[in-house]
N, C-alpha and C positions, 0 to 999 in steps of 0.2 A: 504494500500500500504506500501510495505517497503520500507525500507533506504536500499539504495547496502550493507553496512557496517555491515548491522541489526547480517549477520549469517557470514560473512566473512571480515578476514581484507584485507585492502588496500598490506599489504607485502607480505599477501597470494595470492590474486588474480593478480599483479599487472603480477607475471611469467608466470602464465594461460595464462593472454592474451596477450602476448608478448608484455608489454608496462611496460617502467620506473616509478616508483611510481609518480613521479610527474606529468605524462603525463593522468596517471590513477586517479589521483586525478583534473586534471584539469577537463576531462572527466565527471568526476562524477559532479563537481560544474556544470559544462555545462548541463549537463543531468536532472538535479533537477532543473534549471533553464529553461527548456525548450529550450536550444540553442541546438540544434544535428546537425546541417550542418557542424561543424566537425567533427563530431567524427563518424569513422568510421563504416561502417552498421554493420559491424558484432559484434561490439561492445552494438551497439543499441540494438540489439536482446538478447546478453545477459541480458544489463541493463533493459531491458523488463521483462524478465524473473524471476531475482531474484528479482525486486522489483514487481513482480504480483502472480510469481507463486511457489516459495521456499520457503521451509519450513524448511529446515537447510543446512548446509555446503554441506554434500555430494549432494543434489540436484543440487545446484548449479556446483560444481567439474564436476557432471556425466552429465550435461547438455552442457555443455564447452566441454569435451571431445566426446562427440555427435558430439557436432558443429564439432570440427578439424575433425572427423572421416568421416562427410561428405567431407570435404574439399578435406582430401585425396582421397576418392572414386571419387569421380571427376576429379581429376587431373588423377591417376589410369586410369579411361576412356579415358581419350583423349591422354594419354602418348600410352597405347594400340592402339588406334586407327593407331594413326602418325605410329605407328610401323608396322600397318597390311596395312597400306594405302600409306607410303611412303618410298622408297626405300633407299634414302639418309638419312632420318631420321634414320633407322634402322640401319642404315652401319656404322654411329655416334656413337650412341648408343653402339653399338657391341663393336664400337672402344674403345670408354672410358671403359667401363668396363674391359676389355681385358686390359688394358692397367692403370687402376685404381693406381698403384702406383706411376705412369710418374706423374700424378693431384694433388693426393692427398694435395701437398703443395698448390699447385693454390686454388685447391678449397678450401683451410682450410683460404686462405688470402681471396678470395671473400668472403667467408662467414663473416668475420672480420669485410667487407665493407658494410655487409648489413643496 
C-alpha cells in the first residue's frame, strides 16, 4: 500500500481537489488513521486509489480528472433534462445567458462566497 504522498505532493494535489493544504493534510492524517467520517467520499475514493492503485503522478492527475469529468457528465444530464422537462427552468436559463453581462459581477462575488 502507498502513502498518498508516495508519487504526489501535498501542494500538488491539494488544487486537484479543491481543498486548502491544510485541510488536505488533515484528510490525509484522518485517512491513515482510519477516521473517514469526515472527509468527504469523493475524497475517499481518490485516497483509495492512489494508495492501492498508482503507480506514479500522472495516474493519479488522470484519475482525478476522470472523477470531475464524471461529475460534470452528471450534472450535464440533469441540467439537460430540467431544460427539456421544465419550462421555467429553461426560460431562466435562456434568461441568464442572454443576459450574461447584467451577472457576470454577481456571479464572480458568489463565487468568492463559495
Amino acid at each position: 500500500m502507498n502513502k498518498i504522498t508516495e508519487f504526489i505532493t501535498i501542494t500538488e494535489l491539494a488544487p486537484l481537489l479543491n481543498v486548502s493544504r491544510p485541510t488536505l493534510y488533515k484528510y490525509m492524517i484522518d485517512y491513515e488513521a482510519g477516521e473517514v467520517r469526515n472527509i468527504k467520499y469523493e475524497i475517499i475514493i481518490i485516497f483509495d486509489f492512489i494508495t492501492k492503485d498508482a503507480k506514479n503522478k500522472v495516474d493519479i492527475i488522470e484519475f482525478i480528472n476522470k472523477q470531475k469529468e464524471g461529475d460534470d457528465t452528471t450534472l450535464f444530464r440533469k441540467v439537460k433534462k430540467l431544460l427539456n422537462e421544465d419550462k421555467h427552468f429553461k426560460d431562466l436559463i435562456t434568461h441568464l445567458l442572454k443576459n450574461y453581462e447584467d451577472y457576470e459581477p454577481l456571479l464572480i462575488e458568489m463565487k468568492k462566497g463559495q
